[in-house]
C-alpha positions as CSV (number, residue, x, y, z in Angstrom):
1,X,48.8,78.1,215.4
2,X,46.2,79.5,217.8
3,X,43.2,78.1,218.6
4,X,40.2,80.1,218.0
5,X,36.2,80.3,217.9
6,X,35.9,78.2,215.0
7,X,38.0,75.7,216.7
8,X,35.7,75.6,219.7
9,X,32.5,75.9,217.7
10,X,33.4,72.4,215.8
11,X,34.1,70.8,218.6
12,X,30.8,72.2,220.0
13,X,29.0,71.2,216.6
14,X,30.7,67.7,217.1
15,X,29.5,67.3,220.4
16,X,25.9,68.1,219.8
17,X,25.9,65.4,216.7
18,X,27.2,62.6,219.5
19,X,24.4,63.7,221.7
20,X,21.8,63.9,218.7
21,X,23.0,60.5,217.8
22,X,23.0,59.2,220.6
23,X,19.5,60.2,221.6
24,X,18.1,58.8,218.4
25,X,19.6,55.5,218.0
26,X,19.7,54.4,221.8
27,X,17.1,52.6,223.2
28,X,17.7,52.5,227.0
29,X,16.9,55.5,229.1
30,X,20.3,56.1,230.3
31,X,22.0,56.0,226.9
32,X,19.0,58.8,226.2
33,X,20.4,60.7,229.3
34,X,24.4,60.4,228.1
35,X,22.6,61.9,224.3
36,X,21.1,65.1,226.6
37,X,24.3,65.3,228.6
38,X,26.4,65.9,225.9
39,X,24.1,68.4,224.1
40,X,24.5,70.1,226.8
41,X,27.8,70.3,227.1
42,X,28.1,71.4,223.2
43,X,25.7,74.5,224.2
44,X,28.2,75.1,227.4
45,X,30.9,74.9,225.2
46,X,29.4,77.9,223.2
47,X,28.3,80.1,226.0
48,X,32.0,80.5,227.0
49,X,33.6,80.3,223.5
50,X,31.5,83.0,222.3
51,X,31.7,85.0,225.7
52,X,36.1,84.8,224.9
53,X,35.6,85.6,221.7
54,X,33.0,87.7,220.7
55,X,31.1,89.7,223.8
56,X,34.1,89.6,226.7
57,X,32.8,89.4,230.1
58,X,31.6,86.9,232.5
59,X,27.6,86.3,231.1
60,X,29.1,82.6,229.0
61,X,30.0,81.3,232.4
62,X,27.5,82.0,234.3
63,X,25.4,80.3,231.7
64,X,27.8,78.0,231.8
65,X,27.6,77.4,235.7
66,X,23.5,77.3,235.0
67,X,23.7,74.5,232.7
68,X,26.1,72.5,234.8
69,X,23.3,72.8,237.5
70,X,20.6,72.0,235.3
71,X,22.9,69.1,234.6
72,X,23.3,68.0,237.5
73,X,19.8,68.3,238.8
74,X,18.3,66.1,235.4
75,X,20.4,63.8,235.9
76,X,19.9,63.0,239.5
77,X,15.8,63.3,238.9
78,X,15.8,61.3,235.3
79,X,18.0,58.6,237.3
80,X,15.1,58.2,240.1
81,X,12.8,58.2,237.3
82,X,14.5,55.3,235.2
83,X,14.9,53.4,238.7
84,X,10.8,53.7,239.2
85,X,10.1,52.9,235.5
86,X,12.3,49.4,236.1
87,X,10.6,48.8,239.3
88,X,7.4,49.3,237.8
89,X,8.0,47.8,234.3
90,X,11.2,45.7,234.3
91,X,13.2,47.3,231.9
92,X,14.5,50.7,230.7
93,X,13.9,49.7,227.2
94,X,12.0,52.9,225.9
95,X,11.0,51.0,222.9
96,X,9.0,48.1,225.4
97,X,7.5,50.9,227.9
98,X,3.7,51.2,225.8
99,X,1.7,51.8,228.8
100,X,2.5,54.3,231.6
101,X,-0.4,53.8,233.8
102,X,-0.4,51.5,236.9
């Protein structure tokens, strides 16, 4: 049996329900974070899938490479954001964080 686009494109589809999921029922920032990660990866995962199997070229993976940066980069700033939040609040909670302002 071979594997093919719809093969990729449920994993993909499965992918972005775990991230949606988790984004909606997690309360802590970080578990937030994890939900973005993986949607990210689902719409990474369709870039290249679609780029094998439909359009052929190389325009998927340099998406691809783009979102691993963006990635990357949000998860390094969000991360020195949660860390000020707790310094400034005492917990990542998302749910406890009413006022912003200090």
């Amino acid at each position: 049996m071979e594997i093919g686009l719809l093969h990729y494109l449920t994993v993909a589809a499965v992918l972005f329900g775990f991230g949606l999921f988790c984004i909606i029922t997690r309360r802590h920032a970080v578990g937030i974070l994890l939900g973005v990660e993986l949607i990210l990866n689902a719409a990474a995962l369709n870039f290249v899938a679609f780029e094998h199997y439909v359009a052929g070229g190389t325009t998927g993976q340099v998406f691809t490479v783009f979102i691993i940066c963006l990635a990357a980069s949000e998860a390094a700033i969000a991360l020195a954001i949660v860390l000020q939040v707790f310094r400034a609040h005492r917990t990542i909670v998302a749910d406890q964080i009413q006022d912003m302002k200090h």
